[in-house]
C-alpha positions as CSV (number, residue, x, y, z in Angstrom):
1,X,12.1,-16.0,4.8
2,X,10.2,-12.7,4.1
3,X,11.8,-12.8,0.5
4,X,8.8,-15.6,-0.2
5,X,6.3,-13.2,0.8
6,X,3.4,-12.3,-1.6
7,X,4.3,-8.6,-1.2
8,X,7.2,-8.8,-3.2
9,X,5.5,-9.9,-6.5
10,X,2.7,-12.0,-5.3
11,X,2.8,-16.2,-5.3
12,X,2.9,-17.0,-8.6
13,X,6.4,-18.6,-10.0
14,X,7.4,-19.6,-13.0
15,X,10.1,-22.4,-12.9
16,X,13.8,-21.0,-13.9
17,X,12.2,-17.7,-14.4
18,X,11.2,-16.5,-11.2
19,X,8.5,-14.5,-9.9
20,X,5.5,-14.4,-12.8
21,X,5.2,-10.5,-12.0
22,X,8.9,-10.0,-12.9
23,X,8.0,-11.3,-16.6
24,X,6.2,-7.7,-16.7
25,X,9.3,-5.2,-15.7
26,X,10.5,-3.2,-17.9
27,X,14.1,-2.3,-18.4
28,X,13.9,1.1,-17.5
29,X,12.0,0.9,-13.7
30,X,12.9,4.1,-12.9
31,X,10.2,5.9,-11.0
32,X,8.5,8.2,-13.7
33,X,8.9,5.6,-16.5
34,X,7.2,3.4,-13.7
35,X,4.4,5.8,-13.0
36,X,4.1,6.5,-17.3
37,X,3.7,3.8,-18.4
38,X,2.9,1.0,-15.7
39,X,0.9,1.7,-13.1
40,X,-2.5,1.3,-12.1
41,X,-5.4,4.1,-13.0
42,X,-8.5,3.6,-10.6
43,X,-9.7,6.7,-12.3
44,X,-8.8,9.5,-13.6
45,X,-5.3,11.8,-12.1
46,X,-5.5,8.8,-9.7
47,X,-2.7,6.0,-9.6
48,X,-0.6,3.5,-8.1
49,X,2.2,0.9,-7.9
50,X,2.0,-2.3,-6.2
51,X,4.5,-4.6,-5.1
52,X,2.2,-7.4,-4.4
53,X,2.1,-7.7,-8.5
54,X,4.7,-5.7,-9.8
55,X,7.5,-4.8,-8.0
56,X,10.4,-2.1,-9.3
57,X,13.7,-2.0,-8.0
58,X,12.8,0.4,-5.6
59,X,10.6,-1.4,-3.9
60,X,11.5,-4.0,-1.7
61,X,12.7,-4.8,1.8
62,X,14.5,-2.8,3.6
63,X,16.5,-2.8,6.9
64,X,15.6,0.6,7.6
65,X,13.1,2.7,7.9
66,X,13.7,5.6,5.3
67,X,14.2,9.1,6.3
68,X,11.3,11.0,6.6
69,X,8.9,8.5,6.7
70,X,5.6,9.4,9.3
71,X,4.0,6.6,10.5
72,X,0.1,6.6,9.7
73,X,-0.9,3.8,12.6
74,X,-1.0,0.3,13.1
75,X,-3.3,-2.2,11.4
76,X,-3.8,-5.5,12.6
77,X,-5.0,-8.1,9.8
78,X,-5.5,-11.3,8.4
79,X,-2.1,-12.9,7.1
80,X,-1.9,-13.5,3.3
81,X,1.3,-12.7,2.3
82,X,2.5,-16.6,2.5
83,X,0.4,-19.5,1.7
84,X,0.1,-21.1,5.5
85,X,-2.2,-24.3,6.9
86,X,-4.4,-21.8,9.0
87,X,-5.2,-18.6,9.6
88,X,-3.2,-15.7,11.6
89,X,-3.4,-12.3,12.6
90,X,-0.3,-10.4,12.3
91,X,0.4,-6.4,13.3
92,X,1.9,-3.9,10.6
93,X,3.0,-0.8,11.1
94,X,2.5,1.5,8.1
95,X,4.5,4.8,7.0
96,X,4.0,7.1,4.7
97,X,6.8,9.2,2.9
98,X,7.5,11.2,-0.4
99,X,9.2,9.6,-3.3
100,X,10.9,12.2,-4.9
101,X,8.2,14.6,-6.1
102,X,5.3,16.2,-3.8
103,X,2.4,14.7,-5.2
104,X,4.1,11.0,-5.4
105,X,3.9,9.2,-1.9
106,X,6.0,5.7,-0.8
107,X,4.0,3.3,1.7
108,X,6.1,1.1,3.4
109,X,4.8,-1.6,6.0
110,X,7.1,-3.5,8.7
111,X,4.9,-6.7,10.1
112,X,6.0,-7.2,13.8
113,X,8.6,-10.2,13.9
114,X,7.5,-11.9,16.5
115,X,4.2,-12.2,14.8
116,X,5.8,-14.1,12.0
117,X,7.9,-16.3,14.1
118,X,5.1,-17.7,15.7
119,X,3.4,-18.3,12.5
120,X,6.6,-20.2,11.2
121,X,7.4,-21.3,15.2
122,X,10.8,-19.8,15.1
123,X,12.4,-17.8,17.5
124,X,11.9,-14.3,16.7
125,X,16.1,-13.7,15.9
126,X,15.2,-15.6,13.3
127,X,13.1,-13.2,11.6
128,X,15.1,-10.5,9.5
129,X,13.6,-7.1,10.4
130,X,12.6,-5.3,7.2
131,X,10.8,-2.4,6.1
132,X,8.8,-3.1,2.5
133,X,8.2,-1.0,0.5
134,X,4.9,-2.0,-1.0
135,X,3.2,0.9,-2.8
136,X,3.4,3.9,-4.6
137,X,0.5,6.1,-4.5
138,X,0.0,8.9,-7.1
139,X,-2.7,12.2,-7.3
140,X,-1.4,13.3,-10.2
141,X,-2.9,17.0,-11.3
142,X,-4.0,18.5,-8.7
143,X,-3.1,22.3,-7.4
144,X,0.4,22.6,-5.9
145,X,-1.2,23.4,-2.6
146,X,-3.3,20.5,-2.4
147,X,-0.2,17.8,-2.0
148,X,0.4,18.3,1.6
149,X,-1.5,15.1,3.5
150,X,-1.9,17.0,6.4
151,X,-4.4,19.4,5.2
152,X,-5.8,16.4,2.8
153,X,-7.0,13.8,5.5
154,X,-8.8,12.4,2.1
155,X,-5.7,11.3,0.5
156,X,-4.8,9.2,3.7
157,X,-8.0,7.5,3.3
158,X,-7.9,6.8,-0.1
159,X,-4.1,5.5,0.5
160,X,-4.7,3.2,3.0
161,X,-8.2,1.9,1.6
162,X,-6.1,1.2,-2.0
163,X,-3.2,-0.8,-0.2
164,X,-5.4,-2.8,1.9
165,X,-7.1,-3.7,-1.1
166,X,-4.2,-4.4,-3.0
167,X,-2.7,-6.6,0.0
168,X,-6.0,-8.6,-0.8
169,X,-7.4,-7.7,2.4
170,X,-11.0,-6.6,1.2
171,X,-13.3,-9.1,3.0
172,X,-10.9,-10.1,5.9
173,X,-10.3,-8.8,8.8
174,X,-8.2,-5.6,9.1
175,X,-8.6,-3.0,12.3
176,X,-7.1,0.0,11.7
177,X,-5.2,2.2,14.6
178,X,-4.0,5.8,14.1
179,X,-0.1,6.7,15.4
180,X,-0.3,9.8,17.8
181,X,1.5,11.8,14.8
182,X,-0.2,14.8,13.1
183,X,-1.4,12.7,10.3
184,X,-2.9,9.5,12.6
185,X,-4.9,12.2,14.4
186,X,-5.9,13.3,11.1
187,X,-7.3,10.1,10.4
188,X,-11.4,10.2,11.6
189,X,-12.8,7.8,13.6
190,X,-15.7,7.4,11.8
191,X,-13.2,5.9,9.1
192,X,-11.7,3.6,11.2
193,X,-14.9,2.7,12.6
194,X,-16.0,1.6,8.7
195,X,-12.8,0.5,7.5
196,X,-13.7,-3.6,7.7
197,X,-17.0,-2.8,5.8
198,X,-15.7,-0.5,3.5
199,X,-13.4,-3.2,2.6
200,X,-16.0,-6.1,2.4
201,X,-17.9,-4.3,0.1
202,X,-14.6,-3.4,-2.5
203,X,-14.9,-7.4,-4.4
204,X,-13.6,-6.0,-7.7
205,X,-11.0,-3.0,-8.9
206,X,-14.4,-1.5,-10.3
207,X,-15.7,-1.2,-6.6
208,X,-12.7,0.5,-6.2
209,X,-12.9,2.6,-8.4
210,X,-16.6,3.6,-7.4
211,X,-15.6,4.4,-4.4
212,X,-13.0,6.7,-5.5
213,X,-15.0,8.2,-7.7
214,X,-17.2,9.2,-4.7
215,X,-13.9,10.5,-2.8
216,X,-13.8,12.6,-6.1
217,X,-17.3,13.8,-6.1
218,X,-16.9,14.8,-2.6
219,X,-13.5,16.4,-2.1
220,X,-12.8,17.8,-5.8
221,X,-10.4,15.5,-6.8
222,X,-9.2,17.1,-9.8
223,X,-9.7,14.2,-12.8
224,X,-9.2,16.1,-16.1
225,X,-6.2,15.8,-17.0
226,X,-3.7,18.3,-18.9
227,X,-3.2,18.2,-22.4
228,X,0.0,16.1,-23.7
């Protein structure tokens, strides 16, 4: 059931072709020829993957949680990820890891299973339990010392603001809960407080990136980049 979800390539299909996002892989999807040549730039040293329109081979579902992986909290949102006759609210928890290099962080989301039986009105053994992995998120060129997310409470904001954009949450509803780990308590209140305005007021990747450039401004977010 979950392999129809949105957040593995978003909804579009193209008949005895597939998923319309898989048109766009290349052959080589490893992750640094991912992060070259096909991911997103909201602005400058800043980037990201998403599966919701263009998923890798390592992204995906998974029926484990990954080693490693800290979990940031618990949002509770509006349900887009399948086209459905009315609205729900489901609960996701959302972990944060490190895909192979410091400064290169995997997000994975698990949505609670008995929140999508009762969407589908299954029994909940009928939803497979998954982990997905759903974004890669990328501050590329910043000092060595500046990768660790525990002493950059900035980065978790700027992570969780880009994937509940790119989950097409901006002007739904989404409430926000920090996990009792170092990096939840990390997370402000004030932020969580303005999360659902924050994201009513991203309507376009250029609000996004506005607002990023303001993280910038603020927490000298390195954006020149080195020479190639």
């Amino acid at each position: 059931m979950r392999d129809l979800f949105a957040r593995y390539g978003g909804h579009g299909f193209i008949i005895g072709k597939g998923r319309a996002s898989a048109l766009n892989l290349p052959e080589d999807q490893s992750l640094d020829n991912m992060l070259d040549h096909h991911s997103v730039e909201i602005i400058p040293n800043l980037y990201y993957i998403s599966s919701y329109t263009l998923r890798p081979e390592f992204m995906g579902a998974m029926p484990e949680l990954p080693d490693k992986m800290i979990k940031l909290g618990t949002a509770t949102h509006d349900f887009t990820d399948a086209f459905v006759q009315y609205e729900h609210t489901v609960r996701s928890d959302i972990f944060v890891g490190i895909h192979e290099y410091l400064n290169v962080f995997s997000v994975v989301i698990h949505t609670y299973e008995e929140d999508v039986a009762e969407i589908y009105c299954c029994r909940k053994s009928q939803v497979a339990k998954t982990f997905d992995y759903v974004l890669t998120f990328h501050p590329k060129g910043q000092n060595e010392e500046k990768y660790d997310l525990l002493d950059h409470p900035e980065y978790v904001e700027m992570l969780l603001i880009t994937l509940f954009f790119t989950m097409g949450l901006n002007g739904l509803t989404v409430e926000f809960t920090p996990s009792s780990r170092k990096l939840g308590k990390n997370i402000s209140k004030e932020f969580c407080n303005n999360l659902q305005n924050t994201l009513n007021n991203l309507k376009s990747d250029e609000e996004l990136k506005n607002l990023m450039l303001e993280y910038a401004e603020t927490y000298n977010f390195n954006m020149k980049k080195e020479a190639t």
